[in-house]
C-alpha positions in Angstrom: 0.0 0.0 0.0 1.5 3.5 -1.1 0.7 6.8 1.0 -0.9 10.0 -0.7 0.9 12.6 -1.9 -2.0 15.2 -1.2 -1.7 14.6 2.2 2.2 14.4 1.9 1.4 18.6 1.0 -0.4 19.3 4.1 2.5 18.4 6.3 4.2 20.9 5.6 1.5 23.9 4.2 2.1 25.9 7.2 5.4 25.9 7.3 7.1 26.6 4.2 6.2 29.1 1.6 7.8 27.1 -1.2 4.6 24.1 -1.2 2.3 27.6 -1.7 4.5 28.7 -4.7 4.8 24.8 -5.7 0.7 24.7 -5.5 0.5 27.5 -7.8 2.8 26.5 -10.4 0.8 23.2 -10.5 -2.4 24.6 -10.6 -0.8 26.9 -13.8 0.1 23.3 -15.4 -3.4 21.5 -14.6 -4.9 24.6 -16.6 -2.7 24.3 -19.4 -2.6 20.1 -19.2 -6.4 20.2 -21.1 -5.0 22.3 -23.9 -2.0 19.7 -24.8 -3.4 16.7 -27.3 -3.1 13.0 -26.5 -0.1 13.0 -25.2 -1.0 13.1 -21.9 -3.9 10.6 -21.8 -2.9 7.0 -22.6 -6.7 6.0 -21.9 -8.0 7.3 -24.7 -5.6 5.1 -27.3 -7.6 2.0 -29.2 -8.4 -0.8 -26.9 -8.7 -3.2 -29.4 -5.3 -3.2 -31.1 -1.7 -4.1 -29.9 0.1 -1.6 -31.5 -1.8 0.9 -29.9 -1.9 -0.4 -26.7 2.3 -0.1 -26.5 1.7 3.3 -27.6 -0.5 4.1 -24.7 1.8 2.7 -22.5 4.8 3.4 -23.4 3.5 7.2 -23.7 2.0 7.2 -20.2 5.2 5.6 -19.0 7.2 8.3 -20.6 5.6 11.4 -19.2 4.3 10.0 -15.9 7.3 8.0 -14.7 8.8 10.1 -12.0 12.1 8.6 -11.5 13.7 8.8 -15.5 16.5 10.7 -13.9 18.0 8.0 -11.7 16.3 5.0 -13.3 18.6 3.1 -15.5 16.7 1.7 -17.8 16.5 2.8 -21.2 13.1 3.8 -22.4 14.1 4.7 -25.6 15.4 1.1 -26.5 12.4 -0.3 -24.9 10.4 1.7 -28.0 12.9 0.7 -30.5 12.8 -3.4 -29.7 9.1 -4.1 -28.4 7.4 -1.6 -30.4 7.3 -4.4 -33.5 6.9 -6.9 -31.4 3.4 -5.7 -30.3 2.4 -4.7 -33.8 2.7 -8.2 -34.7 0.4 -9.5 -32.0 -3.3 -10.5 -33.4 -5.7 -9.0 -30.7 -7.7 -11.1 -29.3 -6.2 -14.0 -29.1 -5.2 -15.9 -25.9 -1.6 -16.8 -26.8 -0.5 -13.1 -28.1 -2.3 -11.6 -25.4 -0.2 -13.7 -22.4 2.7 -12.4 -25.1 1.5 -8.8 -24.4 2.1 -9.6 -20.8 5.1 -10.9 -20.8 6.4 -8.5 -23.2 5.1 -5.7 -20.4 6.6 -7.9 -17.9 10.1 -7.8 -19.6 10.0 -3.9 -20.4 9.3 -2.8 -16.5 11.4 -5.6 -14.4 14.1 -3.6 -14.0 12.2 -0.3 -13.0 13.3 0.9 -9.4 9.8 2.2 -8.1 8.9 0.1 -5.2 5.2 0.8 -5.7 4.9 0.1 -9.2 2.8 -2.9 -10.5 0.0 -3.0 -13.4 -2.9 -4.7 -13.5 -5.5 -5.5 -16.3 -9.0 -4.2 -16.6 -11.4 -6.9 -18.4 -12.9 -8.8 -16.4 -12.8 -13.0 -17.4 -10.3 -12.1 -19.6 -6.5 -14.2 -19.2 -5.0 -11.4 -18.0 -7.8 -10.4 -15.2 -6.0 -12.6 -12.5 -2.4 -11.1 -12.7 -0.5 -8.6 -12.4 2.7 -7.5 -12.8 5.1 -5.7 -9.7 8.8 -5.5 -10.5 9.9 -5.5 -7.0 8.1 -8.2 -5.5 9.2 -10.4 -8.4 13.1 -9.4 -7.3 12.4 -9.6 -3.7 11.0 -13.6 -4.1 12.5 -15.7 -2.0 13.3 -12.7 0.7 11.0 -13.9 4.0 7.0 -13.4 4.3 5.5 -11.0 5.7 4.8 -12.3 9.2 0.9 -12.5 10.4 -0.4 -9.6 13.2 -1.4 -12.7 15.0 2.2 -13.8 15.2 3.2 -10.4 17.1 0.2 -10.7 19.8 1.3 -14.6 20.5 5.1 -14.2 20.4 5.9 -10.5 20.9 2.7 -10.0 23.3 2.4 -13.0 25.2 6.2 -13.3 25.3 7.8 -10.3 26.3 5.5 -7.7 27.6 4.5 -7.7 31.5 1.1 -6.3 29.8 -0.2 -5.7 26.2 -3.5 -4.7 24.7 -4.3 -5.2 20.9 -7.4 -4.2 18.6 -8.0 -5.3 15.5 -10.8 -3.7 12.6 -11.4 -4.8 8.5 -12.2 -1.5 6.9 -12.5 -0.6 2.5 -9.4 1.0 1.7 -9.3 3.0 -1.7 -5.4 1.7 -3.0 -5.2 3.3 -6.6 -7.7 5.0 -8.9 -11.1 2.7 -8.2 -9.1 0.0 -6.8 -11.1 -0.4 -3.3 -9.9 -3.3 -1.0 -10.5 -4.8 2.3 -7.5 -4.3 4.7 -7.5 -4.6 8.5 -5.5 -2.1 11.3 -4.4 -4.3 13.8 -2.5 -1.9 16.9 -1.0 -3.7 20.0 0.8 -1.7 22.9 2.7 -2.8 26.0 4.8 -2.1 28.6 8.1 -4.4 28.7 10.5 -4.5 32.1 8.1 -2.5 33.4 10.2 0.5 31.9 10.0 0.0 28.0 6.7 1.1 26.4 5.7 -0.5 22.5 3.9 0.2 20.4 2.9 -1.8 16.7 0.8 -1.3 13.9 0.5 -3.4 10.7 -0.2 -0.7 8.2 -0.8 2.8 8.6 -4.5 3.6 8.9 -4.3 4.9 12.3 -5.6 8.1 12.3 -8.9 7.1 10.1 -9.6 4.0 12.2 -9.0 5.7 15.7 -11.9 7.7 14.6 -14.1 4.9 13.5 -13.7 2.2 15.9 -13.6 1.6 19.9 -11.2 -1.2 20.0 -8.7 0.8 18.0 -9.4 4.2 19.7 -8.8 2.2 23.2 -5.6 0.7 22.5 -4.3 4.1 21.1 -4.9 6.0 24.5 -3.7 3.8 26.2 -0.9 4.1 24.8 -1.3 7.3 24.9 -1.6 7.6 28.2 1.2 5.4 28.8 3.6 8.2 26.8 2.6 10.6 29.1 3.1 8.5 32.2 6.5 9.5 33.7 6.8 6.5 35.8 7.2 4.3 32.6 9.1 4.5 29.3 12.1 5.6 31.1 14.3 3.0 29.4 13.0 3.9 26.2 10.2 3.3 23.3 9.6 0.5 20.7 8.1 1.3 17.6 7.4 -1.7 15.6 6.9 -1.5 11.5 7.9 -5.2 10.4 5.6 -6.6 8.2 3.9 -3.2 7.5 3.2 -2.4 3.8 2.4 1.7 4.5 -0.7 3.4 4.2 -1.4 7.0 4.9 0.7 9.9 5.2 -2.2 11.1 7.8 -0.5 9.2 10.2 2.7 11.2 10.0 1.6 14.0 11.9 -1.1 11.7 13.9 1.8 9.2 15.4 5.2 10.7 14.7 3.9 14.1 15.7 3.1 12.9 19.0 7.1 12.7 20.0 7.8 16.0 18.5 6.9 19.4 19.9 8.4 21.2 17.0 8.1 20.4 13.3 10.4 18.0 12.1 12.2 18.8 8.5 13.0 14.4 6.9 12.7 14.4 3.1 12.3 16.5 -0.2 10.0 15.6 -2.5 9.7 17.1 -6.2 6.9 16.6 -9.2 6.8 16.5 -12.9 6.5 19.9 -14.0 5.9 19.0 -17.7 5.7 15.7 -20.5 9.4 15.5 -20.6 11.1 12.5 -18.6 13.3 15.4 -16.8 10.9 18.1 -16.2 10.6 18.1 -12.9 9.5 21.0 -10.3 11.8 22.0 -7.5 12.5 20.1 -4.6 10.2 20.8 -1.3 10.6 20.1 2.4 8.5 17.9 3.5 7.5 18.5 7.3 6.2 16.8 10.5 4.2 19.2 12.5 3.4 18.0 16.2 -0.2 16.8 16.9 -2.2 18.1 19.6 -1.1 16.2 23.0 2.7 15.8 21.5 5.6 15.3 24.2 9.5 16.0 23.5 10.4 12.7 23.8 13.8 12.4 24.9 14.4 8.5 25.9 16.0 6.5 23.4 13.4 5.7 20.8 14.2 1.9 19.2 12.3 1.2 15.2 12.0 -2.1 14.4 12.7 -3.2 10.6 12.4 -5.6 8.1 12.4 -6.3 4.5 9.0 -6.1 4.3 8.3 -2.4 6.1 7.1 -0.4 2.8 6.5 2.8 2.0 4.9 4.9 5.0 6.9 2.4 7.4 10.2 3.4 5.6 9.2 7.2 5.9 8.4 6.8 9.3 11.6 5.2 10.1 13.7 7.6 8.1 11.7 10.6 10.2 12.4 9.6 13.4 15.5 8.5 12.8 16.2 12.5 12.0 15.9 12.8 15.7 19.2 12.1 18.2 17.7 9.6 20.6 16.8 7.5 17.6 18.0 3.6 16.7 17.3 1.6 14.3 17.3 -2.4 14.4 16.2 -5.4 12.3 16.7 -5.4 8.0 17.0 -2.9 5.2 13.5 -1.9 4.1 11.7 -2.3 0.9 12.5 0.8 -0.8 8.9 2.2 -1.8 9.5 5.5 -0.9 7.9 8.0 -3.5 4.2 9.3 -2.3 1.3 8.3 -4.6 -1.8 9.7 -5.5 -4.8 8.9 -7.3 -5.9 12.0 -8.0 -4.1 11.7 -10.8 -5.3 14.4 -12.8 -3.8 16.9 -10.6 -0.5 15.7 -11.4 1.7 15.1 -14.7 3.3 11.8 -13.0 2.3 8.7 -11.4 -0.4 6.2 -12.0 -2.5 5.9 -15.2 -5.1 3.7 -17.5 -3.7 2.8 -21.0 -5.7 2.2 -23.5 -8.7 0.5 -21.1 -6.7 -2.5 -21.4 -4.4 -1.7 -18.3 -3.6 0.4 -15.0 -0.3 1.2 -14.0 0.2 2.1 -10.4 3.1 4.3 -9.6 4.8 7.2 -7.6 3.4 10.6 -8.2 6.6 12.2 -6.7 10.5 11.7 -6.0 11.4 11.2 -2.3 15.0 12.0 -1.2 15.6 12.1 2.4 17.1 14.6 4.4 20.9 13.1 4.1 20.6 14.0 0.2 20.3 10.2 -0.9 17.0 8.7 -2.9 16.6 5.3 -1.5 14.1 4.1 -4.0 14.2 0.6 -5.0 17.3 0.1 -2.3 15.4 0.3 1.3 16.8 2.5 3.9 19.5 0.2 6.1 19.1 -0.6 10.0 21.8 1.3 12.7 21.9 -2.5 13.8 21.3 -5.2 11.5 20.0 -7.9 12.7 18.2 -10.1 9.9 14.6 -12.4 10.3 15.9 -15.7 11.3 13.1 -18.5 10.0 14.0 -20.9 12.9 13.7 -18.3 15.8 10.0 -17.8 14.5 9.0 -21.2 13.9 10.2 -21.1 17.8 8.1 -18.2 18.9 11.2 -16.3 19.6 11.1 -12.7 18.7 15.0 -12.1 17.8 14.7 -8.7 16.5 12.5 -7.3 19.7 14.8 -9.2 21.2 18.2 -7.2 20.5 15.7 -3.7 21.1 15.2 -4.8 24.6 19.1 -5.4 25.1 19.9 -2.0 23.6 17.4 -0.1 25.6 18.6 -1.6 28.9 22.4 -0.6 28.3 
């Protein structure tokens, strides 16, 4: 799951005059973006023939793409060798459609954007079933996500002198008229009596501590836990593992709560026009501290793995901007660039080509605050210490394991 770029603005509107200039310069391009032809809407291409449907994509893919200026694949000689390959194919036919596919499949595996995948629009068609994402089919092999379930009956049961947990299914919108089922489960506990956690298994935090009880009572709790000064002195565990992202809401709404200042941790920057390298200038992005924040000054401890995407990495990567910060467990996913699906507000990220496919991908460029774009790489650990297969099938939580020894130094 990706986060959204318009909230990704409001972090920082009132603080830097630069998103206001940005937001006027994009609205200047949104007015002119009706007046340019075809170019920048690969939906409207035929359907119903292969040649056209490369054209829409590779078109879409050439003006929407956000990362053309670190990518290394060649676009160009993507045009040059498929673009007879799909006019040959006979629509409507089942073998040189699963060719279309693979051919797409071979034109994007290399691309570095974390998020990206495309998926097919008819219905009880061959290609309704699959889909193709880049970075999952590199990362194969790398270890599974790990169940919330597994974190209430190993990390909860196991470690924690007391732990509450809430769990709620709830329609998530996750690209342009994609909705999908997803549930927030939150768990917080106190650990030595001194060590306060706190985990959530995607970011919908803010949304679902307004809609539901259970979710609303674990969060003050741990709430009130932050503020209690008899606990937390050893420190706080912030758990991502396992966490595919969500929304950028929950910046402000959790992160916020440890900061009573805002909190510079990334740039982000636009398209600015059709061409792979127009791009707008690069804009703080900003944490602003929510209503009830503390200065947290204990040692703060985030808990990796290979599969904290997106919002997890950005959360990670914001605290870690503060001094009292560690972080332990694996290099993450490397999804980093904010998504939207308000796509017609923007001249990058996702798109429909030719009503035969939807291509999900970054509306923006991330860098973080250290000048480096960690897009398609994952942002490493302070501490690596890697998922270990055997410790789980044990119920042993290695990683909170090595948290709890480096709190207690």
């Amino acid at each position: 799951m990706g986060i959204h770029i318009g909230s990704f603005k409001k972090i920082g509107q009132k603080m830097k005059k630069q998103i206001l200039w940005l937001a006027i310069v994009l609205l200047a391009i949104v007015a002119c973006k009706k007046d340019i032809p075809g170019v920048f809407r690969p939906d409207q291409y035929a359907p119903t023939d292969f040649n056209q449907i490369f054209e829409a994509f590779w078109t879409g893919m050439n003006n929407n793409y956000v990362f053309w200026s670190i990518d290394t694949v060649n676009w160009d000689k993507m045009y040059a060798k498929y673009k007879p390959q799909f006019a040959a194919l006979n629509h409507g036919t089942k073998d040189d459609t699963l060719n279309a596919y693979h051919y797409l499949q071979q034109m994007t595996q290399n691309l570095i954007d974390g998020h990206y995948n495309i998926s097919f629009l008819n219905k009880g068609s061959i290609l309704s079933s699959l889909s193709i994402n880049p970075a999952s089919a590199r990362k194969k092999g790398q270890p599974p996500f790990l169940p919330f379930l597994y974190f209430v009956q190993v990390s909860g049961k196991h470690y924690m002198d007391r732990f509450d947990t809430a769990f709620r299914n709830d329609t998530v919108a996750v690209g342009s008229k994609n909705p999908q089922v997803r549930g927030l489960g939150v768990m917080t506990g106190v650990i030595q009596q001194h060590i306060l956690y706190f985990r959530l298994n995607q970011f919908l935090l803010a949304d679902m501590v307004a809609k539901d009880t259970g979710i609303r009572r674990v969060w003050i709790k741990f709430m009130e836990d932050l503020h209690n000064p008899t606990l937390a002195t050893k420190g706080l565990i912030i758990d991502v593992r396992s966490n595919p992202g969500g929304l950028l809401e929950d910046m402000n709404f959790l992160v916020g709560r440890l900061v009573t200042k805002p909190l510079s941790f990334a740039y982000t920057r636009e398209k600015s026009g059709n061409g792979r390298l127009d791009y707008t200038p690069w804009a703080d992005a900003v944490c602003l501290p929510s209503i009830g924040a503390v200065n947290y000054t204990a040692p703060i401890v985030v808990l990796t793995d290979k599969n904290s995407i997106s919002m997890s990495e950005m959360t990670a990567m914001a605290l870690k901007r503060l001094p009292n910060t560690h972080i332990i467990g694996d290099t993450t996913w490397g999804a980093n660039g904010p998504l939207s699906s308000a796509n017609q507000l923007y001249l990058g990220g996702q798109f429909y080509f030719a009503n035969f496919g939807f291509v999900y991908t970054s509306s923006a460029m991330y860098k973080y605050r250290d000048g480096k774009v960690y897009e398609g790489k994952g942002f490493p650990p302070d501490q690596y210490v890697p998922f270990n297969s055997d410790s789980v099938s044990a119920g042993k939580d290695t990683q909170l394991e090595a948290a709890i020894q480096y709190l207690n130094k």
